[in-house]
N, C-alpha and C positions, 0 to 999 in steps of 0.2 A: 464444395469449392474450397480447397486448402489454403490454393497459391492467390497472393493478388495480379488477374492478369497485367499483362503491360499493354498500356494505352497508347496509341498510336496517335499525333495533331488531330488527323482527324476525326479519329473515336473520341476525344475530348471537346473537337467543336459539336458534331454530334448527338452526345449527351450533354452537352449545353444548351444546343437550339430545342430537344427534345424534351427538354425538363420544359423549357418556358412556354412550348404549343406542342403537343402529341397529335394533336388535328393539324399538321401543317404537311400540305400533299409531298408526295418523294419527291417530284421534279422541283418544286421550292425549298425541300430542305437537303437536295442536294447542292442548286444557285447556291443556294444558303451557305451549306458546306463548300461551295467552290470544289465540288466533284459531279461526277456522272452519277444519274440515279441506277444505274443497276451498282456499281461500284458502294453507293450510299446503303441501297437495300442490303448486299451481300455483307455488307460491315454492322449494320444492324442488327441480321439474322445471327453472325457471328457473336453480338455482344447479348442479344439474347440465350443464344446457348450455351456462353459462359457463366449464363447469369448474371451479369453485370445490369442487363436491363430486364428489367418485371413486364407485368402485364398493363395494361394503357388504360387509364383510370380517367373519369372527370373530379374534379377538387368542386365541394359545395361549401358556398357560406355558411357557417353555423347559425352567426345571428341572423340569415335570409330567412333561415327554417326553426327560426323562436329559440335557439340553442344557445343565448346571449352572455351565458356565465359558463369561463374556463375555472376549472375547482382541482388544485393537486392535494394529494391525499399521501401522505407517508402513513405506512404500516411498518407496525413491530409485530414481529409472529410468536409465539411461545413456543414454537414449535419449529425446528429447524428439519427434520427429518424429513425426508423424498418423500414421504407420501404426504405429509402435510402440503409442503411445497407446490405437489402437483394438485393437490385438490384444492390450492388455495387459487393455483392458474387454470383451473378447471371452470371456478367458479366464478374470476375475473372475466372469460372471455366469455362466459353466457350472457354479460351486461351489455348493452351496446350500447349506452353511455359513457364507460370507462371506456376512451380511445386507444387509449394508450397505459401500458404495464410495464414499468423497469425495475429488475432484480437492483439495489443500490448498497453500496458501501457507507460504512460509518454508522449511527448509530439506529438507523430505522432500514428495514429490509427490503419495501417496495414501495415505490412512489408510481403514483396513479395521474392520469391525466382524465377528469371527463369534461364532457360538453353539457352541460344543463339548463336546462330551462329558468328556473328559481331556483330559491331558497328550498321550497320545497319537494321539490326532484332530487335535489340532491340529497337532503335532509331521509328520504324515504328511500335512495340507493345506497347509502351511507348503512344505514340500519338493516336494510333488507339481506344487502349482496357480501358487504364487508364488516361489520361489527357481528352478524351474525355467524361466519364463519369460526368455527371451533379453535383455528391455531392462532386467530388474530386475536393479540395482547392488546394490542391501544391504536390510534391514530391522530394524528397532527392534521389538519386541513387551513389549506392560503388561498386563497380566492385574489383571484387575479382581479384587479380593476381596470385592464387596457392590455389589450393586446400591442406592446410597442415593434416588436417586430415577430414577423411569422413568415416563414419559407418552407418551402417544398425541396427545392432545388439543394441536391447535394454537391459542394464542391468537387468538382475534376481536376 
């Protein structure tokens, strides 16, 4: 996908009612939309196969399921070269603790999101997944005390 498509009012209410319930039947979130549900489906299908909209997910609580501690992790790499690079994100995505992996600017290379249990989940994914990796130079870790805001929902 190159271009940014151009959104229509009501591809914007749309993906607004859809971000906040994916479960919400076409006849309701077309009322919703103030359209006809085939009108809503066909706009749908279409923002689907632009790619605008992904696939239909449930969101779980982390701390429902013991995952009480968000942990971000900066990495410094010694090693800047594409094959480093990809076997360093090779290695990221085999953890499924690390949520999240952003390539970042300034003075550390990747900053890590995970969901952990303790001290010691982490402590043992820290060693095992990323200090052990051969291009990782160092890492920084901040441990979140409170989640003050957290969204799903991308602005339209």
């Amino acid at each position: 996908m190159n271009e940014t498509p151009q959104l229509s009012t009501l591809d914007t209410r749309i993906l607004e009612l859809l971000q906040r319930d994916a479960s919400v039947s076409m006849a309701d979130l077309a009322r919703q939309a103030n359209t006809s549900p085939a009108t809503c489906w066909r706009r749908i299908k279409a923002l689907e196969d632009s790619g605008v909209l992904g696939p239909q997910v449930r969101l779980v609580d982390p701390a429902a399921i013991g995952r009480k501690m968000d942990v971000f992790c900066q990495v410094r790499m010694n090693s800047q070269n594409a094959a480093a690079r990809t076997e360093f994100k090779r290695a990221m995505e085999l953890e499924p603790t690390i949520v999240e992996v952003y390539s970042i600017s300034g003075e550390w290379d990747y900053l890590l999101h995970l969901l952990v249990r303790d001290m010691a989940d982490f402590e043992q994914i820290l060693m095992r997944r990323v200090l052990e990796h051969d291009s990782v130079a160092g890492t920084n870790t901040i441990f979140a005390l409170s989640r003050v805001k957290h969204v799903t929902e991308v602005p339209v």
